[in-house]
TIDREN-536260 format. One record per atom (N, C-alpha, C): residue in one letter; atom name; x negated, y, z. Coordinates in steps of 0.001 Angstrom, whole numbers. Example, Ala and Ser with C-alpha at 12.3 -4.5 7.8 and 13.67 -1.06 7.14 Angstrom:
// TIDREN-536260
NODE type atom       x       y       z
NODE    A    N  -13190   -5690    7800
NODE    A   CA  -12300   -4500    7800
NODE    A    C  -13200   -3300    7800
NODE    S    N  -12850   -2250    7080
NODE    S   CA  -13670   -1060    7140
NODE    S    C  -12900      30    7870
// end
This chain:
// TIDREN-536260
NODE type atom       x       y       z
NODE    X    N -142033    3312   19652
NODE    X   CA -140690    3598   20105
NODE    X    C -140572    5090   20356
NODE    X    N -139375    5557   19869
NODE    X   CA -138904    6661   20320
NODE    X    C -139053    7395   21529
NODE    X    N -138948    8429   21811
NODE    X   CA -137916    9210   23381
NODE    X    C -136731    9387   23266
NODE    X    N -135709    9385   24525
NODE    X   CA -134632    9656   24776
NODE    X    C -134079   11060   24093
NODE    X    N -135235   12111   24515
NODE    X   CA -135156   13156   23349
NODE    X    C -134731   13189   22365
NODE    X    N -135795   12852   21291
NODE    X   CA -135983   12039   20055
NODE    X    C -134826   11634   19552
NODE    X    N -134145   10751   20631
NODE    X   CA -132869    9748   20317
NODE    X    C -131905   10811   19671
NODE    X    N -131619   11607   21426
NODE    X   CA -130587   12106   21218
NODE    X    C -130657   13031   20117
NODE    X    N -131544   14068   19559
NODE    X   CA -131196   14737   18623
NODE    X    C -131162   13879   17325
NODE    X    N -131484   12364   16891
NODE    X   CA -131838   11922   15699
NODE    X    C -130132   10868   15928
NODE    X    N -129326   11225   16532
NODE    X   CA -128070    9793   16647
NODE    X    C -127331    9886   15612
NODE    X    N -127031   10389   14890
NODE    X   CA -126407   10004   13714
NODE    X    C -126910    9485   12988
NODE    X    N -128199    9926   12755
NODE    X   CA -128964    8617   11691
NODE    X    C -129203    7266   11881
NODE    X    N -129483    6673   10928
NODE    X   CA -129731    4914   11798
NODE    X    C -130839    4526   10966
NODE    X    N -131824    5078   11499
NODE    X   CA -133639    4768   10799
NODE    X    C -133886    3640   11945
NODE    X    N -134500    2924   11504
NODE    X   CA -134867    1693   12130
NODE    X    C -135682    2276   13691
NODE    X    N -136128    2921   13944
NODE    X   CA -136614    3701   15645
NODE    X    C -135403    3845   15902
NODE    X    N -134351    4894   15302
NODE    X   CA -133518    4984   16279
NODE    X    C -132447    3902   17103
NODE    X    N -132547    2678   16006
NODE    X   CA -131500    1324   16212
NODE    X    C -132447     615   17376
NODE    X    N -133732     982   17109
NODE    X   CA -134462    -110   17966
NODE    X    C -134333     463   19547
NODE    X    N -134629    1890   19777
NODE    X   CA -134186    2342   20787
NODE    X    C -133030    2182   21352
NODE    X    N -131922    2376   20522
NODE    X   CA -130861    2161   21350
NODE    X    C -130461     423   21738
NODE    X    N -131089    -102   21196
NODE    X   CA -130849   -1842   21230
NODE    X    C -131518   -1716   22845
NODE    X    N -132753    -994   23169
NODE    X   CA -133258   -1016   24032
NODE    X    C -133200    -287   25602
NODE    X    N -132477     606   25632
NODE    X   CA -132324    2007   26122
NODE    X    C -130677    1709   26584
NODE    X    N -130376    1328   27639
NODE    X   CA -128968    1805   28216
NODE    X    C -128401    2906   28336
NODE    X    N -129086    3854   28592
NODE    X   CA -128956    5376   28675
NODE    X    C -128503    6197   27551
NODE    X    N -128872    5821   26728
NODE    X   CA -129169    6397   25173
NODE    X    C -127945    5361   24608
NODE    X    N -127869    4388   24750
NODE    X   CA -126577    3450   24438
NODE    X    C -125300    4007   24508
NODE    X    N -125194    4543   25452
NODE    X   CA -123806    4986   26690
NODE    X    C -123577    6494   25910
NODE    X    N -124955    7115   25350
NODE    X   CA -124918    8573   24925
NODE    X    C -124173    8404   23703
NODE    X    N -124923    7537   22700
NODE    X   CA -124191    7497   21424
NODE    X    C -123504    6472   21169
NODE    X    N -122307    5407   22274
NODE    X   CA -121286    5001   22158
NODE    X    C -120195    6652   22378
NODE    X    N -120646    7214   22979
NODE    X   CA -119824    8507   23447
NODE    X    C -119662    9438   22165
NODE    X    N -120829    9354   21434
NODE    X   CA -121017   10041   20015
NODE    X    C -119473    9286   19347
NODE    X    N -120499    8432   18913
NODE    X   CA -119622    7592   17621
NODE    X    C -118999    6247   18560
NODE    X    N -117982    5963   18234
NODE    X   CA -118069    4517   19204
NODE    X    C -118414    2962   18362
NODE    X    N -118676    2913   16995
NODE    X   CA -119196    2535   16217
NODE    X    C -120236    1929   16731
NODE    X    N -121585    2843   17432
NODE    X   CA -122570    2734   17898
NODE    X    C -122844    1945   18626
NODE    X    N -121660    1312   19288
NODE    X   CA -122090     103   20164
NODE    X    C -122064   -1419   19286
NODE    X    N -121290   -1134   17691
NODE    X   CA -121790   -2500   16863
NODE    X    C -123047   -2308   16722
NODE    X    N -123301   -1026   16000
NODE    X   CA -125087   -1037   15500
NODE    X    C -126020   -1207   16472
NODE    X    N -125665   -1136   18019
NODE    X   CA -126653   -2018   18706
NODE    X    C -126801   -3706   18632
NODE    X    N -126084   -4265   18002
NODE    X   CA -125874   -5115   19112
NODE    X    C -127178   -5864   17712
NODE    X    N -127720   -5655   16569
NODE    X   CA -128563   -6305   16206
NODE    X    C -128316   -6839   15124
NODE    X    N -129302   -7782   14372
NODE    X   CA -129115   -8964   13425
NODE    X    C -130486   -9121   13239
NODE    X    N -131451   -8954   13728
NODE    X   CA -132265  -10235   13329
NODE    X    C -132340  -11289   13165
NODE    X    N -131897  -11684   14659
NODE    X   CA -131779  -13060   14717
NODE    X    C -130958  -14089   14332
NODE    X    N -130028  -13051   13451
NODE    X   CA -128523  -13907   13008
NODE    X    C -129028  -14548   11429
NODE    X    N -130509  -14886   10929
NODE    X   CA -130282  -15505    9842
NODE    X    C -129933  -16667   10230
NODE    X    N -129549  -17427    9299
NODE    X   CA -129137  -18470    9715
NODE    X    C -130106  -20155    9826
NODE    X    N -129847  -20811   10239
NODE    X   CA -131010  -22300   10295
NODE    X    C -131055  -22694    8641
NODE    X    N -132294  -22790    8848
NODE    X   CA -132804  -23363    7455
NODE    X    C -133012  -22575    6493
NODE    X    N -132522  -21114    6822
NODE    X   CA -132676  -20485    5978
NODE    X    C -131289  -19820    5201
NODE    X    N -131778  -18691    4368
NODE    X   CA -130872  -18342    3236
NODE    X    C -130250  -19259    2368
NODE    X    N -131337  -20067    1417
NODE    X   CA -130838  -20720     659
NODE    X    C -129722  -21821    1626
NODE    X    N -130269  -22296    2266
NODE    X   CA -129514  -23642    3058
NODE    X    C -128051  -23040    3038
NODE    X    N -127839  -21835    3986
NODE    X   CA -126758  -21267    3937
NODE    X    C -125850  -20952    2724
NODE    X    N -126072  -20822    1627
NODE    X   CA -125915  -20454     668
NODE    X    C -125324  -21322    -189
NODE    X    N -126249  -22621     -30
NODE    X   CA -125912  -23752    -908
NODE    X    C -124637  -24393     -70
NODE    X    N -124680  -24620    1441
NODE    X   CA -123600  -25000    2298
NODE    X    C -122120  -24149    1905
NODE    X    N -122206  -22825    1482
NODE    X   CA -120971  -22211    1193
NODE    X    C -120563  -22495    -290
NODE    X    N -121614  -22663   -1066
NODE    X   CA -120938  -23111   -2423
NODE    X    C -120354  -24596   -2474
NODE    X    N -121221  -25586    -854
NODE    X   CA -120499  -26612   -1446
NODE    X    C -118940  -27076    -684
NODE    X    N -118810  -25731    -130
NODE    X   CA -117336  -25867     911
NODE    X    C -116663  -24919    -253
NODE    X    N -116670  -23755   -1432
NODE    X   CA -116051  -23697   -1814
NODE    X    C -115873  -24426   -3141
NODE    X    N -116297  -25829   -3379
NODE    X   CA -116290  -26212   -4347
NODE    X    C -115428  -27112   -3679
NODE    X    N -115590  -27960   -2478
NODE    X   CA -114622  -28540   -1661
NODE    X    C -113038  -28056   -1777
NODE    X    N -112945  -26874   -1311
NODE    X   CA -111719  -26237   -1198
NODE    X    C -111093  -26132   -2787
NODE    X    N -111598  -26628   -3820
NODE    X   CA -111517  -25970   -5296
NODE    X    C -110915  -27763   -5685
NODE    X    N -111554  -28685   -4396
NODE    X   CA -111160  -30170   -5744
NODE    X    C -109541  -30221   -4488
NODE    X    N -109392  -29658   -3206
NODE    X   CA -108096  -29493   -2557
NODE    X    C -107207  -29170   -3055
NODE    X    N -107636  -27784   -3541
NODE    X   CA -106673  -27041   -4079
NODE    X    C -105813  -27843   -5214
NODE    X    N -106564  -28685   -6641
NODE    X   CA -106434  -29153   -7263
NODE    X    C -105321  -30617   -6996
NODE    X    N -106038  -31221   -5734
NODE    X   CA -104808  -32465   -5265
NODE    X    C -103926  -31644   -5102
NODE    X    N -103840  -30955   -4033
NODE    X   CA -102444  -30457   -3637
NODE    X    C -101544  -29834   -4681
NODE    X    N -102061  -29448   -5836
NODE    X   CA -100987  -29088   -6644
NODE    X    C -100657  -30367   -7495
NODE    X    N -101341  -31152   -7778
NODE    X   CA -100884  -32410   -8285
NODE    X    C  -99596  -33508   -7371
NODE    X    N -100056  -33021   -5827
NODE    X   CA  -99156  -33605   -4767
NODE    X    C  -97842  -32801   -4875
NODE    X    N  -97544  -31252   -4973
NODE    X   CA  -96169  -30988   -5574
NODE    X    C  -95546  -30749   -6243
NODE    X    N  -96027  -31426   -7363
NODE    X   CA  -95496  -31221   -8588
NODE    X    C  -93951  -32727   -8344
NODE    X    N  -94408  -33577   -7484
NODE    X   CA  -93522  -34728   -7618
NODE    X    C  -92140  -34135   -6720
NODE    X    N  -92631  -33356   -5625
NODE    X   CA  -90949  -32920   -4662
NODE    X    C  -90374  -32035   -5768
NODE    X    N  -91181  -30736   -6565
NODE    X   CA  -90580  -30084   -7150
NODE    X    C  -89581  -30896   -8501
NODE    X    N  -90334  -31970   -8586
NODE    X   CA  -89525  -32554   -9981
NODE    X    C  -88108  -33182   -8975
NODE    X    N  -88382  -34079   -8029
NODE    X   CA  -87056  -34199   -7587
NODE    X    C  -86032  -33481   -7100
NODE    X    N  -86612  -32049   -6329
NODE    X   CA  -85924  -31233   -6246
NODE    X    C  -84702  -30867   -7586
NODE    X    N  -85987  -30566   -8663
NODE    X   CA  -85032  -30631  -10133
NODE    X    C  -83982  -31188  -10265
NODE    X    N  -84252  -32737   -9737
NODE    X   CA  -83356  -33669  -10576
NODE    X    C  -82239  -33857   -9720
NODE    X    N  -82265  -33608   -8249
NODE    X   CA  -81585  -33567   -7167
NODE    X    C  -80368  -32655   -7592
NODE    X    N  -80649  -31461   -7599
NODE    X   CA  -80158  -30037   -8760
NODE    X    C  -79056  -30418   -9624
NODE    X    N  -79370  -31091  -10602
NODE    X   CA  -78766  -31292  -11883
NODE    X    C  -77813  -32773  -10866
NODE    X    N  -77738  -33638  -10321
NODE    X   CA  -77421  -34313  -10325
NODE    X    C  -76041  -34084   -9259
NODE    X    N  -76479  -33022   -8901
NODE    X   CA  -75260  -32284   -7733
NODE    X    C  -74511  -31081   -8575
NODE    X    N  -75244  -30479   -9732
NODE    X   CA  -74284  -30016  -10713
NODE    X    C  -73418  -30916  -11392
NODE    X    N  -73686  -32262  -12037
NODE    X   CA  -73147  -33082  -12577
NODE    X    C  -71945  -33735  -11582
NODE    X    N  -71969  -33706  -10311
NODE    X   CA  -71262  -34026   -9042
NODE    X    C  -70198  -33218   -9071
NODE    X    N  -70509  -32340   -8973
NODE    X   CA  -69882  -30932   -9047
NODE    X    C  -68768  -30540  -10209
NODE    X    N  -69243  -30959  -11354
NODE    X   CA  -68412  -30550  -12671
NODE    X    C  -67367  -32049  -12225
NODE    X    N  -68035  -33051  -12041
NODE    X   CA  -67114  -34533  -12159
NODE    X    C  -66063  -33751  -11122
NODE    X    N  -65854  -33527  -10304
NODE    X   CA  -65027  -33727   -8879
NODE    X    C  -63885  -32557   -9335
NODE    X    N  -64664  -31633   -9909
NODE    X   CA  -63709  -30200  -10433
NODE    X    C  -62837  -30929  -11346
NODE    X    N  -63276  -31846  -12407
NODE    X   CA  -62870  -32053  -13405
NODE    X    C  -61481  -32865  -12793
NODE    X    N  -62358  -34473  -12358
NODE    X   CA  -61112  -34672  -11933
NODE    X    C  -59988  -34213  -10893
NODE    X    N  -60196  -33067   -9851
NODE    X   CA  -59254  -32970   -9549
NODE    X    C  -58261  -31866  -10673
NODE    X    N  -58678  -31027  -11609
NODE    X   CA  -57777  -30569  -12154
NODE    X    C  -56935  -31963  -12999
NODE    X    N  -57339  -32935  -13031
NODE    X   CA  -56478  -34337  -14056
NODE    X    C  -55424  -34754  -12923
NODE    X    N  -56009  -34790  -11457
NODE    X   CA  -55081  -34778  -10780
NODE    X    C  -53538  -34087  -10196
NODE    X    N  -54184  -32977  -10593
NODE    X   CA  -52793  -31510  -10546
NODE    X    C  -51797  -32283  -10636
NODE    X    N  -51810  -32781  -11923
NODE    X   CA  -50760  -33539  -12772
NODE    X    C  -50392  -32082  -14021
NODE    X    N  -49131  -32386  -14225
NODE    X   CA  -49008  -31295  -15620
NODE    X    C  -47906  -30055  -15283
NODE    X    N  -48187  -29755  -13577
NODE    X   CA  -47352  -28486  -13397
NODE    X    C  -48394  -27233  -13934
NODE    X    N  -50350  -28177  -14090
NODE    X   CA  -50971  -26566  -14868
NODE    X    C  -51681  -26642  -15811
NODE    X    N  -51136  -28064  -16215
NODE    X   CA  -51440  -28268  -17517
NODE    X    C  -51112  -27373  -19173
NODE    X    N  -51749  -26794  -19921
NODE    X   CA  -51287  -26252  -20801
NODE    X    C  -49899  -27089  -21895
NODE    X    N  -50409  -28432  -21939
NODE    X   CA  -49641  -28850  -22784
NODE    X    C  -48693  -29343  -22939
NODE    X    N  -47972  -29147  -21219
NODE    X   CA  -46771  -29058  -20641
NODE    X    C  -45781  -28209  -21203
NODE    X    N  -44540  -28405  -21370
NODE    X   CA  -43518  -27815  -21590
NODE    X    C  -43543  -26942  -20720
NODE    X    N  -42708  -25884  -20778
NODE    X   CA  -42441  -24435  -20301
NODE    X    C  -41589  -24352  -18929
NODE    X    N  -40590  -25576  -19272
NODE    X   CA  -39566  -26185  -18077
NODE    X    C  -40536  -26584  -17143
NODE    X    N  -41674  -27108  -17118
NODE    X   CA  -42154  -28439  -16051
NODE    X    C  -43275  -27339  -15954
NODE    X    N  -43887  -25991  -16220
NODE    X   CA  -44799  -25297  -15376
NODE    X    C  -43872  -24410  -14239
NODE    X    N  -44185  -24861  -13008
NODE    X   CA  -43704  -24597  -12370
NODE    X    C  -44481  -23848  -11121
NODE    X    N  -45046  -22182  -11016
NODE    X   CA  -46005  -22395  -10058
NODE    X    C  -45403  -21108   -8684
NODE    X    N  -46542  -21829   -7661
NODE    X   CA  -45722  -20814   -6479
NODE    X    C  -46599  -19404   -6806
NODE    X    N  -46551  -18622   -7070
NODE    X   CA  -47407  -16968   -6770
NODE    X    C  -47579  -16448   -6115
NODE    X    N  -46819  -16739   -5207
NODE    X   CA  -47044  -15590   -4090
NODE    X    C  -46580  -16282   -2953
NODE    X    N  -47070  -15862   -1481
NODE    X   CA  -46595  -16331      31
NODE    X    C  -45810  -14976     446
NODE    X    N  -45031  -14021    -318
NODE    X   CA  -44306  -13160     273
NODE    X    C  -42790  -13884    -131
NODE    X    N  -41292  -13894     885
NODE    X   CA  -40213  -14570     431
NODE    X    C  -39962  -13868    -545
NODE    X    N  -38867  -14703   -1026
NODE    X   CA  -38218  -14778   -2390
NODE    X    C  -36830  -14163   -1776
NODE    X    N  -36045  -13286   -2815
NODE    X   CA  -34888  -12760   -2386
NODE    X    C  -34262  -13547   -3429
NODE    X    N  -33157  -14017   -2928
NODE    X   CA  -31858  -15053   -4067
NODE    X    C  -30859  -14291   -3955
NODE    X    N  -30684  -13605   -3175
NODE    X   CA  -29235  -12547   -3122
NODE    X    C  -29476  -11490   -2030
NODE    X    N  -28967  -10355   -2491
NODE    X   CA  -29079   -8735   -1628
NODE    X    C  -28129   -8038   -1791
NODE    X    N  -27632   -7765   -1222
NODE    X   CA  -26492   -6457   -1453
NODE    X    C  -26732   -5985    -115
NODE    X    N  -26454   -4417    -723
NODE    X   CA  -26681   -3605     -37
NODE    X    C  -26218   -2230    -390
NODE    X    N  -25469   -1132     492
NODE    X   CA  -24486     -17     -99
NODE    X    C  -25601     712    -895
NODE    X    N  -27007     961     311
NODE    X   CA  -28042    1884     263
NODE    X    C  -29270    1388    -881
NODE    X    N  -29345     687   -1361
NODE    X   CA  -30179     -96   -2440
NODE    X    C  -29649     376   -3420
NODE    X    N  -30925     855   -4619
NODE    X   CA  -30971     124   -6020
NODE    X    C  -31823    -793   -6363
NODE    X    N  -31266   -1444   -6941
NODE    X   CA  -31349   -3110   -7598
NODE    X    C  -31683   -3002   -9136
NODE    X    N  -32760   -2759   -9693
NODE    X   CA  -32907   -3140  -11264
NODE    X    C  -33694   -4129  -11462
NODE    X    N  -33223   -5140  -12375
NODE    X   CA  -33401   -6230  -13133
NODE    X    C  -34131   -5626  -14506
NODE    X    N  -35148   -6632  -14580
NODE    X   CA  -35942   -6341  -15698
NODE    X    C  -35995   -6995  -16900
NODE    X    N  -34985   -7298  -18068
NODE    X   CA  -34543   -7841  -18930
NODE    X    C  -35676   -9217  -19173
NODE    X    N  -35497  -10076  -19382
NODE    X   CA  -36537  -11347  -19356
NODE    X    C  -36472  -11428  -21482
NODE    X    N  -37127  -12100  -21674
NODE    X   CA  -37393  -12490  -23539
NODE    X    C  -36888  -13348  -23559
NODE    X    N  -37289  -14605  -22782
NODE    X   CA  -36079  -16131  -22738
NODE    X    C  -35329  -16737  -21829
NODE    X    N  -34877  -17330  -22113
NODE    X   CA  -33850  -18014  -20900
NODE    X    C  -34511  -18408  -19845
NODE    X    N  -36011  -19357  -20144
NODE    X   CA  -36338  -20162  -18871
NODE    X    C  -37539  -19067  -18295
NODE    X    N  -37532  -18246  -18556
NODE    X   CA  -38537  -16802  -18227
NODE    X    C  -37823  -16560  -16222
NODE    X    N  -39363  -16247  -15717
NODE    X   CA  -39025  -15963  -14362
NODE    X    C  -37894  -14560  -14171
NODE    X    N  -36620  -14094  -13900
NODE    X   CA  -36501  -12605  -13805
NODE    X    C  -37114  -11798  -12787
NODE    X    N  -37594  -10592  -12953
NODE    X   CA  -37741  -10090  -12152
NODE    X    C  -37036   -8888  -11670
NODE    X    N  -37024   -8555  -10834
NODE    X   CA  -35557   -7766   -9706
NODE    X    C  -36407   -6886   -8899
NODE    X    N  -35999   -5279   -8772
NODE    X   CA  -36875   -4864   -8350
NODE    X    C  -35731   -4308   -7380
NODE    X    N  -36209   -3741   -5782
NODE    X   CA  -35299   -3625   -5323
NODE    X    C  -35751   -2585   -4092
NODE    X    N  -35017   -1266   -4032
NODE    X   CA  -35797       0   -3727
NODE    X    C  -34711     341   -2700
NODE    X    N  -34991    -371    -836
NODE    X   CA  -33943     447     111
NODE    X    C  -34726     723     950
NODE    X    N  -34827    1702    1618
NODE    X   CA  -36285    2421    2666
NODE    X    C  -35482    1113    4202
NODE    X    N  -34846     522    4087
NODE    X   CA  -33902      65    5544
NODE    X    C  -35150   -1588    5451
NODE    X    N  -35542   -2082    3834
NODE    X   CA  -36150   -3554    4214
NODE    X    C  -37546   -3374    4539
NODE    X    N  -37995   -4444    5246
NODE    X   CA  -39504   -4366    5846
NODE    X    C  -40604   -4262    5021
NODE    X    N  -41401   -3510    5181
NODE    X   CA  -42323   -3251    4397
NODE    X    C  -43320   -4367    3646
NODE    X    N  -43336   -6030    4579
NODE    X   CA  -44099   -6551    3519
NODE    X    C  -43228   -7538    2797
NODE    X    N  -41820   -7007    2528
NODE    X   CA  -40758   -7692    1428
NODE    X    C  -41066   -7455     -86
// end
């Protein structure tokens, strides 16, 4: 065994005297936890940490837990393959839900948005701002915007700084 001497000028190295000393030596412990603080793992040893029975024993015990974990792994992906397929089919079957309900309620509308309705019988609301049916006014201009056919919506445009702004 070493001296404390010895120790202290040799602490950075880790030659088997100096580990054995400090495993042994409180003094010298306390010196080069203060060094490195590292120094207090490299005391703490491993001899005695082989394990029972040996290397091999150990060895063969970890190959046969990861061969274990290897036939797990294997069920468990065989176990979700069945939620993921229903998930699938769950999917498609709430798209198919989905298109039905759209579908029929546009059959329900009836034929105010139907294309193959006459021109008379589409009839739709556009807008939630009122409708003006008559205006006069000294301070207004009023232009009308020539329509193409008779049953054509007109539109009326109508410019007096006096009506409310969301007219």
């Amino acid at each position: 065994m070493i001296s404390c001497q010895n120790f202290r000028a040799n602490v950075p190295t880790r030659t088997p005297e100096v580990l054995e000393h400090l495993r042994k030596c409180d003094a010298c412990l306390e010196y080069a936890v203060s060094v490195d603080p590292d120094n207090f793992f490299r005391a703490i040893g491993g001899e005695e940490l082989e394990p029972p029975g040996g290397i091999d024993a150990f060895t063969a015990d970890v190959m046969a837990q990861v061969r274990l974990r290897e036939a797990e792994g294997s069920v468990a992906r065989r176990v979700l393959v069945a939620p993921r397929r229903l998930a699938a089919a769950a999917a498609v079957v709430v798209a198919i839900g989905a298109g039905w309900v759209a579908y029929e309620n546009r059959q329900n509308v009836g034929p105010a948005l139907s294309r193959s309705a006459p021109a008379e019988s589409r009839r739709y609301v556009l807008t939630t701002k009122p409708v003006v049916e008559t205006y006069q006014s000294q301070n207004a201009t009023i232009v009308e915007v020539p329509s193409e056919g008779k049953n054509d919506v007109q539109v009326v445009m109508i410019f007096d700084d006096s009506l409310p702004a969301d007219l």
